[in-house]
C-alpha positions as CSV (number, residue, x, y, z in Angstrom):
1,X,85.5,112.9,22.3
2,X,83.0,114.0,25.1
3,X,81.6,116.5,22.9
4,X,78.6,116.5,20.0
5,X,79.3,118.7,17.0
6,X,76.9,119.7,15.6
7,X,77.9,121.3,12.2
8,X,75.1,123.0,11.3
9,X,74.0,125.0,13.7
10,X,77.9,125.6,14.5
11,X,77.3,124.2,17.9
12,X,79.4,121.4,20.2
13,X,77.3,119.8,23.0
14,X,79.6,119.0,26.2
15,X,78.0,115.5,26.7
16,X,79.0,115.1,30.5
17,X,77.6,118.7,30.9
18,X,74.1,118.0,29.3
19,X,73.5,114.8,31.0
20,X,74.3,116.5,34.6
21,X,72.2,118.8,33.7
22,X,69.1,116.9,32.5
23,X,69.8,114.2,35.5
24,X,70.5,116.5,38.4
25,X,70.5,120.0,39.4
26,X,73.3,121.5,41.3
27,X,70.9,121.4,44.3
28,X,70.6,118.0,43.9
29,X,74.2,117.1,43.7
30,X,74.9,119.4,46.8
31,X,71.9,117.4,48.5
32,X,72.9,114.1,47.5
33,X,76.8,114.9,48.5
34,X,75.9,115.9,52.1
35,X,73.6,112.5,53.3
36,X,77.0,110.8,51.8
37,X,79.2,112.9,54.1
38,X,76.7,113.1,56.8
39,X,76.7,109.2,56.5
40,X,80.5,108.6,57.0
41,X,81.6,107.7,61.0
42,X,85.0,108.6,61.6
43,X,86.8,108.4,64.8
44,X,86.3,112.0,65.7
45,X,83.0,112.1,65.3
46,X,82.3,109.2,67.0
47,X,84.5,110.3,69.9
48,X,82.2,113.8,69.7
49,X,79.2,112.0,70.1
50,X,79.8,110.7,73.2
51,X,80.8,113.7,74.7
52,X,78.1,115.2,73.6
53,X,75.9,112.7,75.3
54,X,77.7,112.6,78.4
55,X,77.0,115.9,78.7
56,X,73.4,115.7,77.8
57,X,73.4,112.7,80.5
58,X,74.7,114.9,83.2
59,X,72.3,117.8,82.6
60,X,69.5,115.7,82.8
61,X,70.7,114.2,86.0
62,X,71.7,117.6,87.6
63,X,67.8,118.4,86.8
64,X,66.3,115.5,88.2
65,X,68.3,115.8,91.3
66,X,67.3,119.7,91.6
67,X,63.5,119.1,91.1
68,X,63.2,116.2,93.4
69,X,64.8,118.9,96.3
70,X,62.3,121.1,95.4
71,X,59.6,118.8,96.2
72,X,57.1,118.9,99.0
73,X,56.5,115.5,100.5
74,X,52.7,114.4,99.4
75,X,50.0,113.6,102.0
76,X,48.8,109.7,101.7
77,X,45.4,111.1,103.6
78,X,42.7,111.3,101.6
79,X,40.0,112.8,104.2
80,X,41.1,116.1,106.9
C-alpha cells in the first residue's frame, strides 16, 4: 500500500502525496515541466525558427538599405 495508517490518531498518510509535497511545490513542478518542454526541438519548431529569423534578417536589411539612402555624403576636408 501507498498509504501510512496511522491507528491512533485515525489518520492514513498518502505517501506519494506527502513526499510531493515536502520535495516540491506545485510551482515547482509546473517550473520544472516547462524548461523540459521548452527544451524539446521538434520539427515544427525548428521549421518556425527559421522563419522567424528570415524575417528578422530581412527587416534588418530593409533598415540598413533605408538609412544608408538617407545619408548625406561626408566631407573628407578638414579646414573651409
Amino acid at each position: 500500500s501507498k498509504a501510512l495508517r496511522v491507528p491512533a490518531c485515525d489518520v492514513d498518510i498518502f505517501l506519494p502525496g506527502l513526499l510531493a509535497k515536502i520535495l516540491f511545490e506545485a510551482s515547482d513542478l509546473k517550473k520544472i515541466a516547462a524548461s523540459i518542454n521548452g527544451a524539446i526541438r521538434t520539427a515544427v519548431k525548428a521549421q518556425s525558427s527559421r522563419e522567424n529569423g528570415k524575417k528578422r534578417r530581412a527587416s534588418t536589411e530593409s533598415h540598413l538599405n533605408h538609412s544608408q539612402t538617407q545619408k548625406k555624403p561626408r566631407s573628407t576636408r578638414l579646414f573651409a
